[in-house]
C-alpha positions as CSV (number, residue, x, y, z in Angstrom):
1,X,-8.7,-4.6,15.9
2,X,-7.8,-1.5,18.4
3,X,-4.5,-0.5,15.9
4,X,-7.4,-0.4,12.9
5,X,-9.2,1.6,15.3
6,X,-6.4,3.8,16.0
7,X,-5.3,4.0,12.5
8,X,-8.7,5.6,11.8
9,X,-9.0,7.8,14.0
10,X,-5.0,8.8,13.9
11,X,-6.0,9.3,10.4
12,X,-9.0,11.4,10.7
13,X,-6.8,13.7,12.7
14,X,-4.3,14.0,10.4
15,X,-6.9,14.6,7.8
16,X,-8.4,17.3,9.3
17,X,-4.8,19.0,10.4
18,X,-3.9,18.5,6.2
19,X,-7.0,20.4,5.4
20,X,-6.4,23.2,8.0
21,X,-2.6,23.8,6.6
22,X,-3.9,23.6,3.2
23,X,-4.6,26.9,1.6
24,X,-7.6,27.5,-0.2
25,X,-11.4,25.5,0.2
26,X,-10.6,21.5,-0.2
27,X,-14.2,20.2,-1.6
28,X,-13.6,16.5,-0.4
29,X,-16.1,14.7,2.0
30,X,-15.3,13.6,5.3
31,X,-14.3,10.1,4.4
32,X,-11.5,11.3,1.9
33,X,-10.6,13.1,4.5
34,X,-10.1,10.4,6.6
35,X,-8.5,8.2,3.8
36,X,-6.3,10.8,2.9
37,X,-5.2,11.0,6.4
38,X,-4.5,7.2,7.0
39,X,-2.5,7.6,4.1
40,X,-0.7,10.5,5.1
41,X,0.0,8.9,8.7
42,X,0.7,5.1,6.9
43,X,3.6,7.4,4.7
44,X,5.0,9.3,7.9
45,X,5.0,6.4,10.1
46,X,7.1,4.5,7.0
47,X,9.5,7.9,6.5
48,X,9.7,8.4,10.4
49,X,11.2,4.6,10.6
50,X,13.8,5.4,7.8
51,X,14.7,8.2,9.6
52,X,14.9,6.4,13.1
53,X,12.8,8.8,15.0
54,X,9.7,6.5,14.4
55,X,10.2,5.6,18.6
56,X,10.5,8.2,21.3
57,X,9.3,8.7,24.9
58,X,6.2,10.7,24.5
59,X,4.4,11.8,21.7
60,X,6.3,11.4,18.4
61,X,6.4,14.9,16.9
62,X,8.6,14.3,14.0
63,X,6.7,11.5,13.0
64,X,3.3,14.0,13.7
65,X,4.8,16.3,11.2
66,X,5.9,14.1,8.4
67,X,2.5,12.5,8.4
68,X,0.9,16.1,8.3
69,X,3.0,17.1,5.3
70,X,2.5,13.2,3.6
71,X,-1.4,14.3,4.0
72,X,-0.9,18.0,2.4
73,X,1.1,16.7,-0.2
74,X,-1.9,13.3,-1.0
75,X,-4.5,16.2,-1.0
76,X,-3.3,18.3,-3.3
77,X,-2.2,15.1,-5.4
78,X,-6.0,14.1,-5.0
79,X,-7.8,17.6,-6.0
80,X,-5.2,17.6,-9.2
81,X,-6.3,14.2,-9.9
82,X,-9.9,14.6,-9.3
83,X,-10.1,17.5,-11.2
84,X,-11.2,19.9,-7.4
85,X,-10.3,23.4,-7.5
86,X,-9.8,25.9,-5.2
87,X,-12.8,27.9,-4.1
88,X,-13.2,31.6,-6.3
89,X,-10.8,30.4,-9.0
90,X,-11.2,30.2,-12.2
């Protein structure tokens, strides 16, 4: 129950971070967010292992960054699918 837990909230984190390195306005509620984030984390936790950085000593940067850039990558995947644009386009 506590990795759930921690899978949630990891991915809420990484959610938000996605949204913040995304350009433009995202219009997506929080829990996409937060799916999109799991996801995200789920992908760079799977890349990280491949890579065998998925286990340092203190926090795992690498693995930080590839989920980051999984997240980016799902939201802009998402908006395309969902039909969201950007904020002031047209």
């Amino acid at each position: 129950m506590g990795e759930i837990i921690g899978l949630i909230v990891f991915g809420a984190i990484i959610g938000v971070l996605a949204r913040l390195f995304k350009p433009g306005e995202q219009k997506i509620g929080v829990i996409w967010t937060i799916l999109v984030g799991i996801a995200g984390a789920l992908i760079g936790y799977l890349v990280a292992g491949w890579l065998g950085v998925d286990d340092t000593s203190g926090i795992d940067w690498i693995r930080l960054i590839i989920s980051v850039v999984a997240a980016v990558i799902l939201l802009g995947v998402f908006m395309g699918i969902t039909g969201k644009k950007k904020t002031g386009s047209k």
